[in-house]
C-alpha positions as CSV (number, residue, x, y, z in Angstrom):
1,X,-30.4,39.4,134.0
2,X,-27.5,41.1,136.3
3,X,-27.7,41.4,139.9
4,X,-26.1,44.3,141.8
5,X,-24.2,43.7,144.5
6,X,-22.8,45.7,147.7
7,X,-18.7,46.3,148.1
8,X,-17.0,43.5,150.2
9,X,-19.7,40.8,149.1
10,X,-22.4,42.6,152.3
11,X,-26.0,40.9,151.4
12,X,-29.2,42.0,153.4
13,X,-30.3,38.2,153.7
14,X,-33.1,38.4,156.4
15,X,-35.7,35.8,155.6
16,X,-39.5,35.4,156.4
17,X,-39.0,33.9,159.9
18,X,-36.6,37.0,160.2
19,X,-39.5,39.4,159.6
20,X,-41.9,37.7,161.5
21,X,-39.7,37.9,164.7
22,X,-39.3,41.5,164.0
23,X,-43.0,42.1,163.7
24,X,-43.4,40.2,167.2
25,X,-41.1,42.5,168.4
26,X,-42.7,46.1,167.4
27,X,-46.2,44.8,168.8
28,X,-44.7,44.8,172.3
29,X,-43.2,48.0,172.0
30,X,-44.8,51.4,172.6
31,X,-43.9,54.5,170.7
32,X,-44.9,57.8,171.3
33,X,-46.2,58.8,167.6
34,X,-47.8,61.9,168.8
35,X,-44.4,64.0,168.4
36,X,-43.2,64.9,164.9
37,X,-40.6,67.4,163.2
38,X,-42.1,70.3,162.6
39,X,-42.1,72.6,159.8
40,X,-40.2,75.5,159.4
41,X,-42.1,79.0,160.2
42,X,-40.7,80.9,157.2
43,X,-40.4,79.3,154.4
44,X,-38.8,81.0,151.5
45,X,-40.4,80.3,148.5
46,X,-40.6,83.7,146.7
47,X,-36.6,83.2,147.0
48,X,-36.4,79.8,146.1
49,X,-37.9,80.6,142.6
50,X,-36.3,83.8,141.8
51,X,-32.5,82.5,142.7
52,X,-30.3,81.7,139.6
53,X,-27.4,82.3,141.9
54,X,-27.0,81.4,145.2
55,X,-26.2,78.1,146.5
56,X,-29.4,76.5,148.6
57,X,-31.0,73.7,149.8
58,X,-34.2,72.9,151.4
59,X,-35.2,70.1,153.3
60,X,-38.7,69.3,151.8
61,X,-38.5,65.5,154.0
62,X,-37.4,62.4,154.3
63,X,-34.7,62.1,151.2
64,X,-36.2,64.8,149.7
65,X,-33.9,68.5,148.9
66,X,-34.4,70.9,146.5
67,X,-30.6,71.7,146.0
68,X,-30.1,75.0,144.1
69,X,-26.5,75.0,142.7
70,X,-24.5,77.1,140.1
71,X,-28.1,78.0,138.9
72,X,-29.3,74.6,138.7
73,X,-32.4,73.4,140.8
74,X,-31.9,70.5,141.4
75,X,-34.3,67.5,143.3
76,X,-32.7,64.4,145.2
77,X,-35.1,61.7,145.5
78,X,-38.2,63.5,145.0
79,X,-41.4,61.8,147.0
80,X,-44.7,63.7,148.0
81,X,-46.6,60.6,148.6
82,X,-48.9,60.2,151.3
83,X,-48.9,57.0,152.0
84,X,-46.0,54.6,152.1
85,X,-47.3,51.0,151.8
86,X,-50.3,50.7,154.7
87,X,-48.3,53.3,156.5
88,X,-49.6,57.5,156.2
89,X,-47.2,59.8,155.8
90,X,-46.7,61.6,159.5
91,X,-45.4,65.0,158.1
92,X,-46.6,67.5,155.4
93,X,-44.0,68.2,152.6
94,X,-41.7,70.9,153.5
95,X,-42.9,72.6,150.4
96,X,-46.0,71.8,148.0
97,X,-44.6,70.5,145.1
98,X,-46.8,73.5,142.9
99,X,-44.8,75.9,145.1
100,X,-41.4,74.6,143.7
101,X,-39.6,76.3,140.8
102,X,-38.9,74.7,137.6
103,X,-36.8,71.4,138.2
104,X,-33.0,71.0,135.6
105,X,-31.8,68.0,137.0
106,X,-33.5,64.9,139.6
107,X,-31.1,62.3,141.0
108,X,-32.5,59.3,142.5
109,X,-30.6,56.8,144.6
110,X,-32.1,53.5,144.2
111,X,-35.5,52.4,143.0
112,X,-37.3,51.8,146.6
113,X,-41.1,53.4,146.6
114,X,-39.8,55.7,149.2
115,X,-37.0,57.0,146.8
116,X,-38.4,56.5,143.8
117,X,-42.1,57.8,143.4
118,X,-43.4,58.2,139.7
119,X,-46.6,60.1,140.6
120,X,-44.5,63.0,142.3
121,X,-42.2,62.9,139.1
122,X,-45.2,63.7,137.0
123,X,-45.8,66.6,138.7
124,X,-42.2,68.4,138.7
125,X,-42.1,71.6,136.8
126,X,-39.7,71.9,134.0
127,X,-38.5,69.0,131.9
128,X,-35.6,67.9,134.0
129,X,-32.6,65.7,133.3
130,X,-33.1,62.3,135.0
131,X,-29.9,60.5,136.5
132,X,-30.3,57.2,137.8
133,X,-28.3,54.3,138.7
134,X,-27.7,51.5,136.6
135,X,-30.3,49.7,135.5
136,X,-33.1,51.9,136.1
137,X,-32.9,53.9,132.7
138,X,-35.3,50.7,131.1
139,X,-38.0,51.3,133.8
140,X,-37.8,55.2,133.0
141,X,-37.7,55.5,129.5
142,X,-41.3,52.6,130.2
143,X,-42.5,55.7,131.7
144,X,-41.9,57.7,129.1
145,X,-39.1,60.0,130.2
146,X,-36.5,60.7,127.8
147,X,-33.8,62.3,129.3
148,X,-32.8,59.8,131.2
149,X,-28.9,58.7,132.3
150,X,-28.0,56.1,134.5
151,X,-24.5,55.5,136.1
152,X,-22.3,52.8,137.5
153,X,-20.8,53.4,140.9
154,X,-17.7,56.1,140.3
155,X,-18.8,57.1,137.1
156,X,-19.0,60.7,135.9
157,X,-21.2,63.2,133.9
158,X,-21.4,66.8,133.4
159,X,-24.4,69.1,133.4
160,X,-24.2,72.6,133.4
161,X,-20.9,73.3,135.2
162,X,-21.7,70.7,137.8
163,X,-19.6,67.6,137.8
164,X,-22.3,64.5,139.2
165,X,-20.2,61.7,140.3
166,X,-22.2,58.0,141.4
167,X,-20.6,56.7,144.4
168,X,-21.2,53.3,146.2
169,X,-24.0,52.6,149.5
170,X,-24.8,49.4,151.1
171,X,-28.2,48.9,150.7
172,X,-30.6,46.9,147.9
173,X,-33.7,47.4,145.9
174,X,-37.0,45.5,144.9
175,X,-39.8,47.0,142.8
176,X,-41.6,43.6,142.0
177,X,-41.5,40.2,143.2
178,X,-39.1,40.2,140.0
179,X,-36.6,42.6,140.1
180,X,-34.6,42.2,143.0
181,X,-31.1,44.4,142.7
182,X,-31.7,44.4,139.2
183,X,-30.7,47.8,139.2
184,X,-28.4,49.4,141.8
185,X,-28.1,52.0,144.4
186,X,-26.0,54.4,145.5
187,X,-25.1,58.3,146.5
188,X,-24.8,61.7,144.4
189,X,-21.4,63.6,144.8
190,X,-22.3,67.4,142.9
191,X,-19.2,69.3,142.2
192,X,-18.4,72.6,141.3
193,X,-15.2,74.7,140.8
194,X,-16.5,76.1,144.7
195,X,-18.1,73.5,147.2
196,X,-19.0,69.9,147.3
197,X,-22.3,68.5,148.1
198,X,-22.8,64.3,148.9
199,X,-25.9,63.1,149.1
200,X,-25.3,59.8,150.6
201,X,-29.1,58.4,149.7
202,X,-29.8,55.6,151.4
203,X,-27.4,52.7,153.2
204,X,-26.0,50.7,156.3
205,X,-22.1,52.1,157.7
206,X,-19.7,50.7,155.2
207,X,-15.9,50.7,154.1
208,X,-16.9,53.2,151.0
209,X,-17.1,56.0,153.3
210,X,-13.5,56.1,153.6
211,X,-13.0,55.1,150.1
212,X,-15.3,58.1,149.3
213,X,-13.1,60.6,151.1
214,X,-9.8,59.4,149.2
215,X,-11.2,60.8,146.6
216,X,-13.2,64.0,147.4
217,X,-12.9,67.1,149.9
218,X,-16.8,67.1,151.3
219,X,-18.3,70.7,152.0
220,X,-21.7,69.3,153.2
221,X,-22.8,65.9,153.6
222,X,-27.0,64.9,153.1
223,X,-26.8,61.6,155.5
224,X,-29.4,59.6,156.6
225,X,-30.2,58.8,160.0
226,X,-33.9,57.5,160.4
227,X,-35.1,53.6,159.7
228,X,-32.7,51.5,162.2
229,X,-34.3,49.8,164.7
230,X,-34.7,47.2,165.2
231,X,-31.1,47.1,164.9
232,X,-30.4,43.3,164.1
233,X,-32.4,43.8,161.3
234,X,-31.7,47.4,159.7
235,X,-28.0,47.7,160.1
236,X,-26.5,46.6,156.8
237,X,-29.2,48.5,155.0
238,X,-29.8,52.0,157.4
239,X,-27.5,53.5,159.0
240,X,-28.0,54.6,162.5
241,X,-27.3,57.6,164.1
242,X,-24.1,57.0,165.7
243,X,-22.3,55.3,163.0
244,X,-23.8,58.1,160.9
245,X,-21.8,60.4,163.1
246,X,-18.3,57.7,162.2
247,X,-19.3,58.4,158.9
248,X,-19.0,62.0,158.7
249,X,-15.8,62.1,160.8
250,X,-14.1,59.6,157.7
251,X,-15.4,61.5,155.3
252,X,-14.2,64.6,157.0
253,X,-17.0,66.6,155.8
254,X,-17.6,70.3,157.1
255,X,-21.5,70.2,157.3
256,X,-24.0,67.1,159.0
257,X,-27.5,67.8,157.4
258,X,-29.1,64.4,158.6
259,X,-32.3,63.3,156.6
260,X,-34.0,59.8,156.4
261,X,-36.0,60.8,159.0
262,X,-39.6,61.5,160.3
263,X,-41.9,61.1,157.4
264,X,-42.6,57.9,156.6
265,X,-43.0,54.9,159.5
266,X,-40.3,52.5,157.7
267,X,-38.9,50.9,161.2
268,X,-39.7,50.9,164.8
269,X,-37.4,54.4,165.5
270,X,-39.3,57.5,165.3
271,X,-38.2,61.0,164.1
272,X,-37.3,62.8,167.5
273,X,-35.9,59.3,168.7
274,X,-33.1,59.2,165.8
275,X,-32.5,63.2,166.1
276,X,-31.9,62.4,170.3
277,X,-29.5,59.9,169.8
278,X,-27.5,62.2,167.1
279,X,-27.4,65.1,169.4
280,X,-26.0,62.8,172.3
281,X,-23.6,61.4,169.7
282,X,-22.3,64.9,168.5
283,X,-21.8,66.1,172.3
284,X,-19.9,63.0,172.7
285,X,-17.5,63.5,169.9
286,X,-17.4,66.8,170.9
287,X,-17.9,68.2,167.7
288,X,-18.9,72.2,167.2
289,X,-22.5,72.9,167.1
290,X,-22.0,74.9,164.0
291,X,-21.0,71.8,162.1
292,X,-24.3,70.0,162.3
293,X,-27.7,71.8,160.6
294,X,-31.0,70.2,161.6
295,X,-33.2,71.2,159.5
296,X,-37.5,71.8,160.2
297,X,-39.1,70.4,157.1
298,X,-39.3,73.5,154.3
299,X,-36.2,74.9,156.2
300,X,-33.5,76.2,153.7
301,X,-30.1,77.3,154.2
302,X,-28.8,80.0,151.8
């Protein structure tokens, strides 16, 4: 059975005794919880459905856009679940998932239950076009979807004017006790003859940022920010918000739309905690306001 592996031979390795020290760690710790991102007070759903022509995209939470692009909608990641292991969910969906128009085209980054969510998928409208990585197609087609196509990292498809390249993230996956990186993970480049969107899905800071930006001019960059302390343990898998910020500066992107963030209770950092520490590293760097878009959960930006 192949195993996937990360660029430069990077393995997330923690052990047992690894996760037990961390879960000594969060018990002495005391988190305000009480605080969450809010959601947006217009949201534009009447719009959302009618547009055939605009570009969008709509932060519905955690990975979770609607992207709407050369007429395509388009899902990344799509997860409405209320619970994530023992964990509730500490944010409403941006959007109910009845409230969205008919889905073309879903992209998932890697197989995590936090990424990959097979309830939500059942209740997409439309009969969209599934692209997964690697390995993943088997598990899908179990499922009973049919249109279904999975890519290696720097591979390329077509669909509908929109040119969907798979790009390398340092990360890993497990569904079972079984399937450890037996299928692989990565980000969603969408390209058309006008802008460039990256969704960068879900990783630690690595070399293939740079490699990312030999290849393509970045209009707006989907990065993650949320699910990195404590550090020692999340860094080669989650980014944190400061080497997020290195990130976009190698990629030379024009647009910061940070996500990975908020909903879900993966690591000890809370929602407004990760956004804090991104503000104070933008003011830093010294980088124009207009550059970075924060968005309130069923926020969109037309």
């Amino acid at each position: 059975m192949k195993r996937f592996a990360n660029l430069d031979g990077v393995e997330n390795n923690k052990t047992f005794k690894d996760m037990r020290k961390w879960q000594k760690e969060r018990k002495s710790k005391v988190k305000d919880l009480s605080v969450n991102i809010e959601q947006a007070p217009l949201k534009r759903i009447k719009e959302l459905n009618e547009n055939r022509s605009q570009t969008s995209y709509t932060w519905i939470g955690h990975s979770t856009f609607l992207i709407q692009l050369n007429g395509v909608n388009i899902i990344t990641d799509p997860v409405w679940a209320k619970r994530m292991g023992f964990q509730k969910r500490l944010t409403e969906p941006g959007i109910a998932i009845a409230d969205l128009p008919e889905i073309d085209m879903v992209v998932i980054s890697h197989g995590h239950y936090d990424h990959l969510d097979f309830p939500t998928l059942k209740k997409l409208k439309g009969t969209p076009h599934y692209f997964v990585p690697a390995g993943l197609k088997s598990l899908f087609i179990k499922k009973g979807y049919q249109k279904v196509s999975e890519l290696n990292w720097w591979e390329t498809t077509d669909y509908n004017g929109i040119t969907l390249h798979f790009v390398p993230a340092q990360h890993w996956t497990r569904r079972t006790l079984n399937d450890m990186n037996t299928s692989h993970w990565g980000g969603w480049i969408f390209q058309t003859k006008q802008e460039t969107l990256y969704f960068v899905g879900d990783t630690g800071y690595f070399n293939g940022f740079k490699q990312i930006a030999e290849r393509f001019e970045i209009d707006t960059v989907f990065m993650p920010i949320g699910a990195y302390e404590p550090e020692w343990f999340m860094a080669v898998s989650h980014i944190s918000p400061e080497d997020s910020v290195k990130a976009f500066l190698e990629l030379k992107a024009n647009t910061f739309v940070p996500m990975h963030y908020g909903a879900y209770r993966l690591a000890d950092d809370t929602g407004p905690e990760a956004l804090e520490r991104l503000y104070r590293t933008w003011e830093k760097e010294q980088l124009p306001k207009d550059q970075l878009k924060i968005l309130l959960l069923g926020e969109t930006v037309m």
